[in-house]
C-alpha positions as CSV (number, residue, x, y, z in Angstrom):
1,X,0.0,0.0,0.0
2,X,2.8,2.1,0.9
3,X,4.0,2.0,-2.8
4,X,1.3,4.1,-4.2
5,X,1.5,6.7,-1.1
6,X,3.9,9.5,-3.3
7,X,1.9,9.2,-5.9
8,X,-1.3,10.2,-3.9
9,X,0.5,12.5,-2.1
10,X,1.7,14.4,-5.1
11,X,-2.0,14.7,-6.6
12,X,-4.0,15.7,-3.6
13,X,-1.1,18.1,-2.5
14,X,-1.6,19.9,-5.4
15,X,-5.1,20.8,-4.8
16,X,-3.7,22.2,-1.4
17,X,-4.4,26.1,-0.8
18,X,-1.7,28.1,0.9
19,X,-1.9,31.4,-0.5
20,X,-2.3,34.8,0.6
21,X,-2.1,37.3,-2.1
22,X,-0.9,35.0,-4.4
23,X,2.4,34.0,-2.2
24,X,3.0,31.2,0.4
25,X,2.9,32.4,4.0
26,X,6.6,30.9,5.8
27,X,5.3,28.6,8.7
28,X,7.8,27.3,10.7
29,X,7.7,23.4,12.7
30,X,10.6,21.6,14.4
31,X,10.0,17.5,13.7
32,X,11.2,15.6,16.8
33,X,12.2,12.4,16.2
34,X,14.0,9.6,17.9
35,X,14.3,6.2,19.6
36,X,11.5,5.1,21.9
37,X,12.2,6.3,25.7
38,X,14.9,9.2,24.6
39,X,12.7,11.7,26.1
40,X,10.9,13.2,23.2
41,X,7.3,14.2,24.7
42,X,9.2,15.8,27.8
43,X,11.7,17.6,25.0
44,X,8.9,18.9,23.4
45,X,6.8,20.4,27.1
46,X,10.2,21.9,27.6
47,X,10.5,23.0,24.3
48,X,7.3,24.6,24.4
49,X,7.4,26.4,28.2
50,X,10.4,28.0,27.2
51,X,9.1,29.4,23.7
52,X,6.3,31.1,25.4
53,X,8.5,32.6,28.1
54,X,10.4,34.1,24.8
55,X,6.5,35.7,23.7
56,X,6.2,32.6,21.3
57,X,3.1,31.5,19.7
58,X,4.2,27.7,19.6
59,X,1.6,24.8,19.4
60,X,2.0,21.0,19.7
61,X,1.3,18.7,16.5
62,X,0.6,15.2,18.2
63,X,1.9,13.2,15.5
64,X,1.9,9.5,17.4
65,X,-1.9,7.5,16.9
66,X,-0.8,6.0,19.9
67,X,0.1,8.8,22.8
68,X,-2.5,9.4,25.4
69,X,-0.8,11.6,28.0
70,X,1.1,15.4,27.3
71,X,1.9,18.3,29.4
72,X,-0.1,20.7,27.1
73,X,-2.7,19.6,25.3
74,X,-2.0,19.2,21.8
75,X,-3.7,21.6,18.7
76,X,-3.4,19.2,16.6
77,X,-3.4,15.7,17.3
78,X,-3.4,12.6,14.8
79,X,-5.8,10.8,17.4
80,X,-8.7,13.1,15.7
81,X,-8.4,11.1,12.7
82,X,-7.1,7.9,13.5
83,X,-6.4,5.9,16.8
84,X,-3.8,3.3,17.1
85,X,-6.2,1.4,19.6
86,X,-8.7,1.2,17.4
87,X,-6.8,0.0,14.5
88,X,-5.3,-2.9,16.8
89,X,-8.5,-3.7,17.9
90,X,-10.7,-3.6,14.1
91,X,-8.0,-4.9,11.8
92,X,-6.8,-7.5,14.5
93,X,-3.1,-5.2,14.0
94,X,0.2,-6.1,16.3
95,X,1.6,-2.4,17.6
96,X,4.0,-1.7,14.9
97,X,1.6,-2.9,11.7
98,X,-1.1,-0.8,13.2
99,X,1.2,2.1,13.3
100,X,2.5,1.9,9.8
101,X,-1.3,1.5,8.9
102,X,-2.0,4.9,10.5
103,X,0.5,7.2,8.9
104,X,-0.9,5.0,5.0
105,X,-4.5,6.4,6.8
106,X,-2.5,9.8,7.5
107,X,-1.5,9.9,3.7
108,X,-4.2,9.1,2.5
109,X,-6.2,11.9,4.2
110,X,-4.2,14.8,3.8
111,X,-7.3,17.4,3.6
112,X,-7.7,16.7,7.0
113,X,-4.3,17.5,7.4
114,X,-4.3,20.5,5.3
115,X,-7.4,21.4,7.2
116,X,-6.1,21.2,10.3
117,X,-2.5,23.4,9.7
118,X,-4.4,26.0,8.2
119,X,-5.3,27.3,11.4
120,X,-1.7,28.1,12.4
121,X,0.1,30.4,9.5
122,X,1.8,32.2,11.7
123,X,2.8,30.0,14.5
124,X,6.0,27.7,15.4
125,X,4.7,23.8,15.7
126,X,6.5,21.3,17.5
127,X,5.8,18.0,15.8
128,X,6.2,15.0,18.1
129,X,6.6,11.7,16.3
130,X,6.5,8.3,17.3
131,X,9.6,6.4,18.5
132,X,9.6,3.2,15.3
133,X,12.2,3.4,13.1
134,X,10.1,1.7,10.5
135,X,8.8,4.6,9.6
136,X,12.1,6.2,8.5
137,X,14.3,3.3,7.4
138,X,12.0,0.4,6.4
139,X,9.0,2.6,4.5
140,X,9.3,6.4,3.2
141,X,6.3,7.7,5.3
142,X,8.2,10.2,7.5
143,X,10.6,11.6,4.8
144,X,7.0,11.9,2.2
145,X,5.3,13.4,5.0
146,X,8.3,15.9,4.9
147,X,8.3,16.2,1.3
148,X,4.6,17.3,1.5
149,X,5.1,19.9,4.6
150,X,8.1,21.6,3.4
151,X,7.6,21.6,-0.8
152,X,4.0,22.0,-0.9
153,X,2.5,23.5,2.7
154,X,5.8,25.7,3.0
155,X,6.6,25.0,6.4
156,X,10.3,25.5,7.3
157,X,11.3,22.6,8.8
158,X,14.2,21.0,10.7
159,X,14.4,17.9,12.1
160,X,15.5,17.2,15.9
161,X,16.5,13.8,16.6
162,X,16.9,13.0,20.4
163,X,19.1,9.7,21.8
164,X,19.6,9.4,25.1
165,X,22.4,9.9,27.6
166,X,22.3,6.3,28.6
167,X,23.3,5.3,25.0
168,X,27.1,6.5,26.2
169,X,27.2,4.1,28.8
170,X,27.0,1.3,26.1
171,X,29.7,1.5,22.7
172,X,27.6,-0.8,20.7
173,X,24.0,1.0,21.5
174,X,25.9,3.9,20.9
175,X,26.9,2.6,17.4
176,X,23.7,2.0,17.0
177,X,21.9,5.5,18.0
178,X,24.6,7.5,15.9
179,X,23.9,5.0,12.9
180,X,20.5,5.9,13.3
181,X,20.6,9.7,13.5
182,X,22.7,9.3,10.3
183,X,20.2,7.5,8.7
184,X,17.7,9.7,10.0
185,X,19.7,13.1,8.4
186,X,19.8,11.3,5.1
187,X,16.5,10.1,4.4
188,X,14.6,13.5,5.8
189,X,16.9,15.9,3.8
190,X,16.0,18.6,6.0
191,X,18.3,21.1,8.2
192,X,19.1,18.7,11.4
193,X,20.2,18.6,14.6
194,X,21.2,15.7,17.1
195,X,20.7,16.0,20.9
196,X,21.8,13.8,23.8
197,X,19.0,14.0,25.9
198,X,18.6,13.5,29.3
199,X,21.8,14.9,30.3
200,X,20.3,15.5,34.3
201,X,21.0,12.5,34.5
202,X,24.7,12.6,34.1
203,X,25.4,15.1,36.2
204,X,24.1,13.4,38.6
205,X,25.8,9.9,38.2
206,X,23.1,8.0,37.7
207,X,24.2,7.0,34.2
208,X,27.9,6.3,34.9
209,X,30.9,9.0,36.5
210,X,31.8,10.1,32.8
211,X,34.3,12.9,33.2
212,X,33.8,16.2,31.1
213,X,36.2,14.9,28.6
214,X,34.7,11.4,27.8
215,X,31.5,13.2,27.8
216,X,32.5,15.4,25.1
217,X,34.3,12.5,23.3
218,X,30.5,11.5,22.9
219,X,29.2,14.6,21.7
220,X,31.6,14.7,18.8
221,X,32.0,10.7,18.0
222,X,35.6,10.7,18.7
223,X,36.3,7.3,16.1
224,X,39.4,6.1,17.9
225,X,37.0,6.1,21.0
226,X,34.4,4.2,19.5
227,X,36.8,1.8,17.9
228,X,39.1,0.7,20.9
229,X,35.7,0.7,23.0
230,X,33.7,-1.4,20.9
231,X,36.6,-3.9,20.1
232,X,36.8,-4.3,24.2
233,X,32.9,-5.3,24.7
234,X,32.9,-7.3,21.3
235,X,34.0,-10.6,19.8
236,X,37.2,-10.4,18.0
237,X,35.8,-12.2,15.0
238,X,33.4,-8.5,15.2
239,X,36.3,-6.4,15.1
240,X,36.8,-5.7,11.6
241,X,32.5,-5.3,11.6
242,X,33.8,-2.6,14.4
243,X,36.2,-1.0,12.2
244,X,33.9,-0.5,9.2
245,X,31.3,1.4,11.0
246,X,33.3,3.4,12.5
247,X,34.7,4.3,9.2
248,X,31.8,5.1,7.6
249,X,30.9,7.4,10.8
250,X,34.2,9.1,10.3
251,X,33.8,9.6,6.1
252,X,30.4,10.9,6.6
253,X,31.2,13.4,9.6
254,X,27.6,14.4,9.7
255,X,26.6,13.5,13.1
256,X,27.0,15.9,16.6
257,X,24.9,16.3,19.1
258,X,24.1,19.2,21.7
259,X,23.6,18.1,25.0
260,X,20.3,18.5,26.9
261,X,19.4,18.9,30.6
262,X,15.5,19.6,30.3
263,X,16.1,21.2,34.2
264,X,18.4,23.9,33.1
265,X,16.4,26.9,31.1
266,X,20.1,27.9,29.5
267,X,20.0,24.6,28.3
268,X,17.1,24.0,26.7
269,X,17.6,28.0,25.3
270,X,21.0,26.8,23.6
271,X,19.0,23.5,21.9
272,X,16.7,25.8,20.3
273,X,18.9,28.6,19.7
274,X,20.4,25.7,17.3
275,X,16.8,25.4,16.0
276,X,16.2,28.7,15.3
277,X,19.4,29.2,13.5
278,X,19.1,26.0,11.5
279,X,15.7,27.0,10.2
280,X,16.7,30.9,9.9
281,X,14.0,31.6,12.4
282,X,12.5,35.0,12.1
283,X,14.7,35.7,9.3
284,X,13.6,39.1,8.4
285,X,15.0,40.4,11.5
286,X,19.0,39.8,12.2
287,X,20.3,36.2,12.4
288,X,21.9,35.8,15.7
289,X,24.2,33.1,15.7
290,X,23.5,29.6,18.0
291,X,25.8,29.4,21.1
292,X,29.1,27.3,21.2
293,X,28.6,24.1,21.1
294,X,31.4,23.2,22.9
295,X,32.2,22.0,26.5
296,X,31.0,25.7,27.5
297,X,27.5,24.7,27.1
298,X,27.4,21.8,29.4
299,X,29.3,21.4,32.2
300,X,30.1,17.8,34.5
301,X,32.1,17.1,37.3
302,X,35.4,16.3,36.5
């Protein structure tokens, strides 16, 4: 079914209406993405509180069919359409197939989508998105969703994908959660940035004593790190498997990540500082640069 969603996408797009005076009004949305459990609903509260505090008109897009709980109640919110529960329970779905058959639902219905942005031209929307992969790496539903909001609905868009802390304690999840930000950069093609969430909990110890340096070896995937690390916790016969990845991390160089301690307001105002710059927020005033993104940001014990 999936096959034919571009297609459909393509043709009812087209009859879409976002014109004022003959030009497209410049929405702006921030897409957060990300393993299940990295934090992304409580990224997005934060996210939001700390807009408004800035005189933001910011607005949460509910993106997952199968989310029930949230901080502020959502202005948009995929559940109006089309409930994961449901789906399970009429098509006899397991949690994942129903999911995948609510975003073909989603793509399928896009006047109700169309519909439903049109009340927010001039707002910022935080999208939040459900935790499966799938939907990014096995079938193009996210990155067509993003075709449609950013060619045809003019939304400037960037894409936040969160991993958290706990990853670092862990070389071979870590492999794994900067593989998947990778693939997550390519197959969105939008302006990106990574973040290490739950960063709290570091300072604190409860994910490990990492010292400021080791942490920031994490940040900025230091290769000979990842290398040594993983060839430690691994088979040897895995080792050259080791080596590759970490290769292709290294020829890519696409993948950093801004840490995030969703206590600390000058935290969460450096994380979308990022945001604002990678989207040129508000660019018809003066572009203020993001803030360093280096150990000056975050501080751990040593």
């Amino acid at each position: 079914m999936y096959i034919l969603i571009l297609p459909k996408l393509i043709s009812v797009a087209s009859r879409l209406s976002w014109r004022l005076d003959g030009v497209l009004e410049l929405r702006y949305a921030v897409l957060v993405t990300g393993p299940a459990g990295a934090g992304k609903s409580t990224f997005c509260a934060s996210l939001i509180t700390h807009a408004q505090s800035l005189g933001r008109s910011v607005h949460l897009f509910n993106l997952d069919p199968a989310a029930d709980k949230f901080e502020y109640p959502p202005s948009i919110d995929i559940k109006d359409l089309i409930s994961l529960d449901e789906v399970m329970e009429d098509l006899e779905l397991g949690p994942n197939g129903g999911l995948i058959y609510c975003f073909e639902y989603l793509m399928n219905n896009l006047d109700w989508l169309s519909e439903s942005l049109g009340d927010f031209e001039d707002d910022y929307l935080i999208i939040d998105c459900p935790g499966q992969i799938e939907l990014t790496s096995h079938i193009p539903v996210l990155p067509n969703l993003v075709k449609l909001l950013t060619s045809t609905m003019n939304i400037q868009l960037v894409s936040v994908y969160l991993l958290e802390s706990q990853f670092m304690e862990d070389t071979a999840k870590y492999f794994s959660g900067v593989l998947s930000a990778m693939s997550s950069m390519i197959a969105l093609s939008v302006p990106h940035v990574n973040v290490m969430s739950k960063m709290d909990l570091v300072k604190k110890g409860t994910t490990g004593a990492r010292k400021k340096r080791d942490v920031e070896r994490f940040l900025d995937p230091d290769s000979e790190l990842l290398r040594e690390s993983a060839n430690k916790e691994t088979n040897p016969k895995f080792h050259q498997l080791n080596s590759a990845l970490v290769q292709l991390i290294e020829d890519f160089n696409m993948v950093q990540f801004l840490p995030l301690d969703v206590t600390d307001e000058d935290s969460i105002g450096t994380v979308l500082s990022h945001i604002d710059n990678a989207i040129q927020y508000g660019e018809h005033e003066e572009v203020k640069e993001p803030q360093d993104m280096d150990g000056g940001d975050f501080d751990v014990g040593e």
